[in-house]
C-alpha positions as CSV (number, residue, x, y, z in Angstrom):
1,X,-21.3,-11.0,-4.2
2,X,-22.5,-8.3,-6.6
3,X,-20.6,-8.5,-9.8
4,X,-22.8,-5.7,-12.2
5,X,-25.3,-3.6,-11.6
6,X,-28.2,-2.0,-13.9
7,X,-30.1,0.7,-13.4
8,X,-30.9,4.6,-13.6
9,X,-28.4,7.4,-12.8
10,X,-29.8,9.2,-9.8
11,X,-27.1,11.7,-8.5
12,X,-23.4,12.2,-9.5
13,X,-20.8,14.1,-7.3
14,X,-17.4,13.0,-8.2
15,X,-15.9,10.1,-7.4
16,X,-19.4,9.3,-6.5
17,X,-22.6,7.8,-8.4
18,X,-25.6,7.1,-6.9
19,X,-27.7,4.4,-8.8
20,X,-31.0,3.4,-8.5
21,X,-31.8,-0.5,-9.2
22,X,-35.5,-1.9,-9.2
23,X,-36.4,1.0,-6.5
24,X,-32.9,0.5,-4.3
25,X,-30.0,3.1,-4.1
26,X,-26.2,2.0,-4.6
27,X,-23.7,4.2,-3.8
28,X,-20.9,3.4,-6.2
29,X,-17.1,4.6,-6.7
30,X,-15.8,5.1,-10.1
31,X,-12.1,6.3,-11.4
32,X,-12.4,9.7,-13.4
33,X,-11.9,7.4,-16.9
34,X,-15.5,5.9,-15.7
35,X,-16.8,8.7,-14.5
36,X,-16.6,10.5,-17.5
37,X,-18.4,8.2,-19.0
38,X,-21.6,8.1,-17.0
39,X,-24.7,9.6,-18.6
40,X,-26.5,12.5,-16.8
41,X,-29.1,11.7,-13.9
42,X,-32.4,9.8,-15.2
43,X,-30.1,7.5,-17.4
44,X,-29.5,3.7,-17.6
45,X,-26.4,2.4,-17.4
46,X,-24.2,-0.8,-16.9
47,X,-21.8,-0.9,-14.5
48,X,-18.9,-4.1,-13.6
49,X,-18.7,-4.1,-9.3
50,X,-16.0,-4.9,-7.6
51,X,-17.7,-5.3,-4.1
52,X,-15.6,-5.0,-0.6
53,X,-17.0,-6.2,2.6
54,X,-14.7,-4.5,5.7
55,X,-16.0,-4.5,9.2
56,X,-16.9,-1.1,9.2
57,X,-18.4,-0.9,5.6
58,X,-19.4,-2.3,2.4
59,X,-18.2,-0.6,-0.2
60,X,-19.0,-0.7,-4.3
61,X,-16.6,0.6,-6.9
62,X,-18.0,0.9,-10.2
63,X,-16.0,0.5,-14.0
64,X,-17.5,0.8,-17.2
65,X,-15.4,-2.2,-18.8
66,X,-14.5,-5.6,-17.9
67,X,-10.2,-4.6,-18.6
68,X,-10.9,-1.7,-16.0
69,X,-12.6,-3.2,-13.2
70,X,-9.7,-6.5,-13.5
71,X,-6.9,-4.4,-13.7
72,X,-8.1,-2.9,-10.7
73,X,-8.0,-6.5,-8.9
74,X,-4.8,-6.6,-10.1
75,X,-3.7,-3.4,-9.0
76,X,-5.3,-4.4,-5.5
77,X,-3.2,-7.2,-5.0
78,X,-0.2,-5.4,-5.2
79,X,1.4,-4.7,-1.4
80,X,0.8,-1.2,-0.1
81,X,-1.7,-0.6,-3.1
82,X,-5.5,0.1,-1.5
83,X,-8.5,1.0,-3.4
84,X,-7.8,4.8,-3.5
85,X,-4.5,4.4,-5.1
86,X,-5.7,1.8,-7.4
87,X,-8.8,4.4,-8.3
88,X,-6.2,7.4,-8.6
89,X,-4.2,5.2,-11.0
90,X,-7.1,4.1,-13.1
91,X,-8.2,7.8,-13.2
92,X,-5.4,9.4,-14.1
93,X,-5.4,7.5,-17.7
94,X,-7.3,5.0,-19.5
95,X,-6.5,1.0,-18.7
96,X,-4.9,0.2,-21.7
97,X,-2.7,3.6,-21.6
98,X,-1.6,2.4,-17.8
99,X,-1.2,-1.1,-18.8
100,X,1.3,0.6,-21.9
101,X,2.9,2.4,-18.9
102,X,3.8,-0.9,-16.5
103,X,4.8,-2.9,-19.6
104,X,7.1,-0.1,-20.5
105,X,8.0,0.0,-16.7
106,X,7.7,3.9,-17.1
107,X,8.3,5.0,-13.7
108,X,8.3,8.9,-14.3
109,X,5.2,8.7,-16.1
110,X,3.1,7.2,-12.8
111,X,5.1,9.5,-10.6
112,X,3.2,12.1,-12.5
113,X,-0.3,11.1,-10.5
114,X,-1.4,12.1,-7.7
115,X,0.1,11.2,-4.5
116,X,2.3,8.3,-6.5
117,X,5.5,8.6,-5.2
118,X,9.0,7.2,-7.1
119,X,9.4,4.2,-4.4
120,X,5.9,3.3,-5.1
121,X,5.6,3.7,-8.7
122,X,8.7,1.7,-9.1
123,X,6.8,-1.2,-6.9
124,X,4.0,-1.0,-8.4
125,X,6.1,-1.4,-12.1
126,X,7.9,-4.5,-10.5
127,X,4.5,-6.5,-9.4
128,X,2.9,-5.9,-11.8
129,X,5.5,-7.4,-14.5
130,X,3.5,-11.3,-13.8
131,X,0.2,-9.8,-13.3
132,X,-0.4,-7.7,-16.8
133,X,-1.3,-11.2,-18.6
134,X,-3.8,-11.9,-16.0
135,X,-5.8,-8.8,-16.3
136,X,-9.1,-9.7,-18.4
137,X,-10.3,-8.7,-21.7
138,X,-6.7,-7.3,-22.5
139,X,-5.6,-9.3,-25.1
140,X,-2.0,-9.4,-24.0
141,X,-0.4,-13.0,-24.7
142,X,1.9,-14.3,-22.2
143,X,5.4,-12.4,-23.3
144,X,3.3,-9.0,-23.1
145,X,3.0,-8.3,-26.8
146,X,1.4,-4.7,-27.3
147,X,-2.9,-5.6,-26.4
148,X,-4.6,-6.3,-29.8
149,X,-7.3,-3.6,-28.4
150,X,-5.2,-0.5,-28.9
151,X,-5.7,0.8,-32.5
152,X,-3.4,3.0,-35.0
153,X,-5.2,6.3,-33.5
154,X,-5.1,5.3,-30.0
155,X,-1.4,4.5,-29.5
156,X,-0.4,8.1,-32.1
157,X,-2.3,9.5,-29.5
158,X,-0.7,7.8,-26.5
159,X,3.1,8.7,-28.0
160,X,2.3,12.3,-28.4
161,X,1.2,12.2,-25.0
162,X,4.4,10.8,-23.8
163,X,6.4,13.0,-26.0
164,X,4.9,16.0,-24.4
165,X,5.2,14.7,-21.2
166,X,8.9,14.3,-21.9
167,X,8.7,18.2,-22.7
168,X,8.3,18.5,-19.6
169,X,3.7,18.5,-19.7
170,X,2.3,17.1,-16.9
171,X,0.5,13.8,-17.5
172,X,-3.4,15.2,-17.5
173,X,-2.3,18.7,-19.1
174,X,-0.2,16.4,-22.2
175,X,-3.5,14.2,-21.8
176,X,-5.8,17.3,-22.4
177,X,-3.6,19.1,-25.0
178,X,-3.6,15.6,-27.5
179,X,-7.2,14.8,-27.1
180,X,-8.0,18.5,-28.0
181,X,-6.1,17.7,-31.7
182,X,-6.6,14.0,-31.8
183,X,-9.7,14.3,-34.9
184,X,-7.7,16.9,-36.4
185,X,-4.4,14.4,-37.3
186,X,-3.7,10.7,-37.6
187,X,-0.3,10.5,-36.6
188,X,1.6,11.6,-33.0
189,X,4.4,13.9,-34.8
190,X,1.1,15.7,-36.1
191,X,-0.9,15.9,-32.9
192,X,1.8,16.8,-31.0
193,X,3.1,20.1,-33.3
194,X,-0.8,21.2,-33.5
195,X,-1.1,20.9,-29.6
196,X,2.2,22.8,-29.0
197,X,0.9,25.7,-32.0
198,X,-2.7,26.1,-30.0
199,X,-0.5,26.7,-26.6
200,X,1.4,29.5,-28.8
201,X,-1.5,30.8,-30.0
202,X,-3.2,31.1,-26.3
């Protein structure tokens, strides 16, 4: 079973990476949060596999953490939940920002990915509930205190995005508009009157 690959950056076509280990090719899948992260061709990198054997293929999807690629296990075990909705969840915001959603059992917010409907976000809220403690390298105890990983900056940035969302921002636009601000201010009442000012000023 292949747990983590090494090796050079050949080719990237979104959600696609090709790597090249010791001479060999792997086709890999990554989430858009992993993706992003992925030097440009010629490279190294480290990657964590989660490796599927079907009868028709064999299939690699790539994460560039340990929290990411086990919340995606997670995810998987969840009933109606497949690869490409785990990926879509996993790249429509960062692990520990998803993992803030299920704990908060924030419905609206997952509707607000692609192809997540309200019956399924609410399923995947409900599942999940047991599984969030499971979910390596998170640092959530067993009564699902906040994840010691998340700093100050992080979660001011993570409640701006919510409180934009709650404007009525879709969840990548809120996601683009905070991140844009986020070294300008420390706190989320800051962040979120500077994004709101540069959409005025567009």
């Amino acid at each position: 079973m292949i747990g983590r690959l090494s090796g050079l950056v050949i080719e990237k076509k979104a959600p696609w990476i090709l790597l090249d280990v010791q001479g060999v090719g792997y086709e890999v899948q990554v989430p858009m949060t992993t993706y992003y992260e992925i030097p440009e061709p010629g490279q190294s990198i480290v990657l964590h596999i989660h490796f599927v054997v079907r009868e028709d293929a064999q299939l690699l999807y790539g994460f560039h953490s340990v929290l990411d690629r086990s919340l995606f296990r997670q995810l998987l075990k969840i009933s109606g939940v497949g690869p490409k909705l785990a990926l879509t969840l996993l790249s429509g915001m960062e692990a520990v920002q998803l993992m803030h959603c299920l704990e908060r059992a924030d419905v609206q917010q997952l509707v607000g990915l692609p192809g997540v409907g309200k019956k399924t976000a609410e399923r995947i809220v409900m599942e999940m509930k047991d599984k969030l403690a499971q979910v390596e390298g998170a640092g959530f105890t067993p009564k699902l205190t906040v994840p010691v990983v998340v700093t100050d900056q992080q979660q001011a940035e993570l409640d701006a995005e919510q409180a934009l969302i709650s404007l009525g921002y879709k969840d990548k636009d809120a996601n683009k508009m905070i991140k844009a601000v986020a070294g300008e201010a420390q706190t989320s009442e800051a962040m979120i009157r500077l994004a709101l000012q540069k959409v005025v000023s567009l």
